[in-house]
C-alpha positions in Angstrom: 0.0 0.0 0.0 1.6 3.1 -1.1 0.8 6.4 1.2 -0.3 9.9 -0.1 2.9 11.2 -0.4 4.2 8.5 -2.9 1.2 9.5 -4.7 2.0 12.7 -5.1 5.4 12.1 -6.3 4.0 9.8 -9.0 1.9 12.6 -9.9 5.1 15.0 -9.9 6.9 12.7 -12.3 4.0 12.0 -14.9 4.0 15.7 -14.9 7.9 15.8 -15.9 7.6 13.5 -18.8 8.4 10.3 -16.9 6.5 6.9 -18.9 4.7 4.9 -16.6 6.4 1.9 -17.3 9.4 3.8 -15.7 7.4 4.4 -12.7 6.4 1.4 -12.6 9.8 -0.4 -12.5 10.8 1.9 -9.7 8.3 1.7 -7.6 8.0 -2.3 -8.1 4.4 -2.4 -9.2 2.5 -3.3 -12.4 1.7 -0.5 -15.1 -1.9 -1.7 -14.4 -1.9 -0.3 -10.5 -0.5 2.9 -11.7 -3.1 2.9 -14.7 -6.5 2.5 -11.9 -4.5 5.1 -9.3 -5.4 7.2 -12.8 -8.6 5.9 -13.5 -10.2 6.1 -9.7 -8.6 10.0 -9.5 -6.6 9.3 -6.6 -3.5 11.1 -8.1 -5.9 13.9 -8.8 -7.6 13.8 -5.4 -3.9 14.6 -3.3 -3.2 17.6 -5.6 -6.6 19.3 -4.8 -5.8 18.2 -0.8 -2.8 20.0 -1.0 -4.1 23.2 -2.8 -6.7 23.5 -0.5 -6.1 25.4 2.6 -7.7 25.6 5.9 -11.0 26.3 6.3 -12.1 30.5 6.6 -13.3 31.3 9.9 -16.9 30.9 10.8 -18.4 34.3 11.7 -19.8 33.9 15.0 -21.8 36.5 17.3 -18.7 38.1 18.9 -17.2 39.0 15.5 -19.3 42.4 15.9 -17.5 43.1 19.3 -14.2 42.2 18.9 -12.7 45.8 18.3 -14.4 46.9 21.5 -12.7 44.2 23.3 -9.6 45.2 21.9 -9.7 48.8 22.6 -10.2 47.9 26.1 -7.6 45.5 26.6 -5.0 47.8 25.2 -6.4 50.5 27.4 -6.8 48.3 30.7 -4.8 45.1 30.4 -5.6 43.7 33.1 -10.0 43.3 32.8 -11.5 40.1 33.1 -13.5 38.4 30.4 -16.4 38.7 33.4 -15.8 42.3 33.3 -15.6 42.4 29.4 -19.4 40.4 29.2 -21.0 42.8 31.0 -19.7 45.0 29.0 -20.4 44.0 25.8 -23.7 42.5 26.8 -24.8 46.3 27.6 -23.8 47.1 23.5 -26.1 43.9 22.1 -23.9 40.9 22.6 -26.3 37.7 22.9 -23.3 35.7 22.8 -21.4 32.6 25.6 -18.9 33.2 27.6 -16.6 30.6 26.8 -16.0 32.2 23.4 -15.1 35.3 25.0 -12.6 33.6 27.9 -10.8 32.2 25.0 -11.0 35.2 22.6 -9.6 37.4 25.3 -6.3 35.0 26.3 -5.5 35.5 22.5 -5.9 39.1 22.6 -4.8 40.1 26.3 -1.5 41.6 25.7 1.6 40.3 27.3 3.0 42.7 30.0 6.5 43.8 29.4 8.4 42.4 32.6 9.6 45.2 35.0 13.4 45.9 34.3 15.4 44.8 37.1 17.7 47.8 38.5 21.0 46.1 39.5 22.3 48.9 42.6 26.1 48.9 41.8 28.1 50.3 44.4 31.5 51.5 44.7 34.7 49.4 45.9 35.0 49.0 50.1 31.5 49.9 50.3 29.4 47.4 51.0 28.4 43.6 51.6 26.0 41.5 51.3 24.8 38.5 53.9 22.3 35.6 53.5 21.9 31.8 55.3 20.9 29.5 52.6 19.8 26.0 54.3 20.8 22.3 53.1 20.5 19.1 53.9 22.8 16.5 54.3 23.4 12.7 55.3 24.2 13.7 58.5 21.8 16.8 59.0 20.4 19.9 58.2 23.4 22.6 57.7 22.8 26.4 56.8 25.1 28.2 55.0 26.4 31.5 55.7 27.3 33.7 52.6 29.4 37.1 52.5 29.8 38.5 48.9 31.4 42.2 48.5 29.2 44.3 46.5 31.7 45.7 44.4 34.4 42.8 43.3 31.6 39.9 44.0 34.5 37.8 46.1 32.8 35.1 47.9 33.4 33.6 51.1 30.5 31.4 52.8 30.5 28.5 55.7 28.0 25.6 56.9 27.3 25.9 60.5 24.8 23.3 62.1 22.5 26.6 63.6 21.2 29.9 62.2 21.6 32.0 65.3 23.2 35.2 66.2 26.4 33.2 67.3 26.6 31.9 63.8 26.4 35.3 62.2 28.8 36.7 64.4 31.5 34.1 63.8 31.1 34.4 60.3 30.8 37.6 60.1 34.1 38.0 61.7 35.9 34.9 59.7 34.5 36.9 56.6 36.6 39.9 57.4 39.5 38.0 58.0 39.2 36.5 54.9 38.6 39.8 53.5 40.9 41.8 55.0 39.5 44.3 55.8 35.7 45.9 57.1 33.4 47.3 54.2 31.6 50.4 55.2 28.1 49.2 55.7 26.6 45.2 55.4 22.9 44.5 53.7 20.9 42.3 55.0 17.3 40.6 54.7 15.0 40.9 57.5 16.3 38.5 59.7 15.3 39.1 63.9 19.3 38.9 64.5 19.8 42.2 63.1 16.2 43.9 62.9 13.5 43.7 65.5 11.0 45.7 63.5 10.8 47.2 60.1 8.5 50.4 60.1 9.6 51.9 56.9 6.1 51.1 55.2 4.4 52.8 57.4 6.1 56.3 57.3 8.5 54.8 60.1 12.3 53.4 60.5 14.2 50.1 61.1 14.4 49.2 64.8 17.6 47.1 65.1 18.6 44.5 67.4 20.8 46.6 70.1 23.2 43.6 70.8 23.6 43.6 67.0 24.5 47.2 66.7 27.3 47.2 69.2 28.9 44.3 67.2 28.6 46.6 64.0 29.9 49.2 66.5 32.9 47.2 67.1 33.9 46.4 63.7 33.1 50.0 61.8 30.3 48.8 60.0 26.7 50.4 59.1 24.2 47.8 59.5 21.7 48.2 56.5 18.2 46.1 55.4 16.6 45.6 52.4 13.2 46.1 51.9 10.2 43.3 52.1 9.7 42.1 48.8 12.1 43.5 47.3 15.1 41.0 47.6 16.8 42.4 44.1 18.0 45.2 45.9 20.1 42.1 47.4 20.8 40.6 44.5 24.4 40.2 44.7 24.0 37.5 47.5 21.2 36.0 46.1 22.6 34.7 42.8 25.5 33.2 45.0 23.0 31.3 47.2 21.4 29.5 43.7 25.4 29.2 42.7 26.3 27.4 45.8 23.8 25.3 45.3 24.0 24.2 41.4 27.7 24.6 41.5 29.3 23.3 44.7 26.0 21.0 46.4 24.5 19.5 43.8 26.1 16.6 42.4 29.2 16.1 44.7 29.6 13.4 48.1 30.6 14.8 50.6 31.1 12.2 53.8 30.9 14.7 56.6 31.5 18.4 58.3 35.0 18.3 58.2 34.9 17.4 54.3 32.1 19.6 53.5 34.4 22.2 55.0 37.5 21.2 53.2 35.9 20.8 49.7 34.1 24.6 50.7 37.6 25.8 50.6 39.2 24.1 47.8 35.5 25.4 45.8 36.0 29.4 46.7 39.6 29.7 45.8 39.8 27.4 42.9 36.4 28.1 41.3 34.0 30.5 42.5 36.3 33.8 43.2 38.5 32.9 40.1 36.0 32.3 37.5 34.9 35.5 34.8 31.5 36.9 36.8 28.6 36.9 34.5 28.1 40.6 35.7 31.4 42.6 35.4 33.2 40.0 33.2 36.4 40.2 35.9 37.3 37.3 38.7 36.3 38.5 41.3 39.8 38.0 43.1 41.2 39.6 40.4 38.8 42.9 40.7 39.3 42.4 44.6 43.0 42.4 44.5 43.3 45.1 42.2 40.7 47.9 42.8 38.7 46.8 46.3 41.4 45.3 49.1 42.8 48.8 49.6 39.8 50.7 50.4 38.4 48.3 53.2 38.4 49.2 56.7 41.0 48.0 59.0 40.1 44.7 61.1 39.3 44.7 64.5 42.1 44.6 67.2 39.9 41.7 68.7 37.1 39.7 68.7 33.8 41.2 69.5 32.7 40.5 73.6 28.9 40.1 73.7 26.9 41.4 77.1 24.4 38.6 76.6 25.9 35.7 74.3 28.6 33.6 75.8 30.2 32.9 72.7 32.6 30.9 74.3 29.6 28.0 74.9 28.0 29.6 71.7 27.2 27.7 68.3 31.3 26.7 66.8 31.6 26.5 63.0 31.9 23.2 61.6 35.6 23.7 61.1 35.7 23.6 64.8 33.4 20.6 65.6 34.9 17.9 63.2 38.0 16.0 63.8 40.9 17.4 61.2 41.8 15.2 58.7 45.3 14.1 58.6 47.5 13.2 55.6 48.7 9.7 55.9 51.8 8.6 54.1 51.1 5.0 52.5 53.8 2.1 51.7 53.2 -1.1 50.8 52.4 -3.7 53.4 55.9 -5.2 53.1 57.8 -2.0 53.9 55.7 -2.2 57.5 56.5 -6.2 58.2 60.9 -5.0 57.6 59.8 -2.3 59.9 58.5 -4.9 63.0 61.4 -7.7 61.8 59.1 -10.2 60.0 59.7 -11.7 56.6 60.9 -8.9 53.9 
């Protein structure tokens, strides 16, 4: 049985000049088959399919109202097809709704997505903090990430707790790693840092006191970003979906201490030395060369709290695993000369 399309071609060929008894050999049939495809019109039949295109639209009752729909959807975007019946009900329309509903997705114009205003910021000036949580094997970890606004240098760490104690230590092992203080730190709304947030209603940020005398003792402005607004903190927030996809996902890690160690091995090898999809530098490189300089000097010390005893507090995970040592291996016949056995 030969389809429509072979059909056609035959019908393509006959057209050229080509003998049936041609066609016939290469297609592997009788000249008789090709004869009654001629005789019953089937040849004739696929040409007309194929010249014939779809069917014009049936007029239907809402054909009359149609420019009044769109005039109001270009003029108000956002009006239901309920809203839209009523309306055109009031003008004559005897119409359904369903014909409407489905009228008005076609014609509803697409909003054009709100442009999102990256705040740049210049060198030393600020950082960003977020927790990001995870779990592994062993437990549920939250990350702690640090990224400077300007260069976009990373530094993060998995503690077992998101508490104050937690943000102060990493906070502090960030400016080590850092070198140096930026001028003021954004945050989200988390209680650590802000109690309340009365800037919606005409008011200001009430911060966390204890909180403010640790920004005190390291020479930074403690800053928040509004709700619902978290791409005024975007610079952290990218970093949080790149820890994830880049350093989590797909990789064993068998416990703190290795979680900690590859965490290392990830920031200097891969995430501050690869080109930033933003300023198309590495970030070390844009640290090193226009940022370092014009960070605040550290602390003399550690900050004292009044009301955490840091010294019981919450350690990093660098702290609470065992340190892994490097072993030297030989084969088990250099041990046996060692004890006097059999070499």
């Amino acid at each position: 049985m030969f389809g429509r399309e072979t059909r056609m071609l035959l019908t393509h060929y006959l057209e050229q000049g080509t003998t049936k008894s041609a066609l016939a050999r290469q297609l592997g049939v009788s000249r008789d088959t090709i004869h009654r495809w001629i005789r019953a019109g089937d040849l004739d039949r696929d040409v007309d399919e194929l010249r014939y295109g779809p069917r014009p639209p049936v007029a239907t009752k809402l054909d009359a109202y149609t420019a009044i729909i769109e005039t109001r959807l270009a003029a108000y975007p956002e009006l239901s097809a309920v809203r839209l019946l009523d309306e055109i009900r009031a003008a004559g329309y005897t119409g359904g709704y369903s014909q409407l509903k489905a009228l008005v997705r076609r014609l509803r114009p697409t909003p054009v997505p709100e442009p999102v205003v990256r705040f740049e910021t210049p060198a030393g000036h600020q950082a960003q903090v977020d927790f990001a949580q995870f779990r592994f094997p062993w437990g549920i970890r939250h990350a702690l990430l640090v990224v400077l606004g300007y260069s976009r240098l990373l530094w993060c760490r998995f503690y077992p707790r998101q508490d104050m104690a937690t943000l102060y230590d990493g906070l502090e092992d960030a400016f080590r790693f850092f070198g140096g203080v930026p001028q003021e730190v954004l945050f989200d709304q988390m209680k650590t840092v802000i109690t309340r947030d009365l800037r919606l209603e005409g008011g200001a940020l009430i911060h966390n006191v204890e909180f403010l005398r640790f920004a005190h003792h390291w020479g930074f402005t403690p800053r928040a970003c509004r709700p619902y607004r978290a791409q005024t903190k975007g610079k952290v927030e990218r970093p949080v979906r790149y820890l994830r996809s880049n350093f989590v996902y797909g990789r064993t890690f068998l416990h703190d201490a290795d979680l900690d160690a590859q965490r290392q091995q990830w920031l200097d090898r891969v995430a501050n030395v690869r080109l930033h999809a933003t300023t198309g530098v590495r970030p070390r490189d844009r640290f090193e060369r226009e940022e370092r300089f014009l960070l605040q000097p550290l602390a003399k010390r550690r900050y004292t709290s009044l009301v955490l005893d840091r010294s019981t507090a919450t350690p990093s995970l660098r702290r609470l695993s065992r340190p892994m040592v490097a072993v030297e291996r030989r084969p088990l016949a250099a041990y046996a000369r060692l004890a006097g056995g059999p070499s």
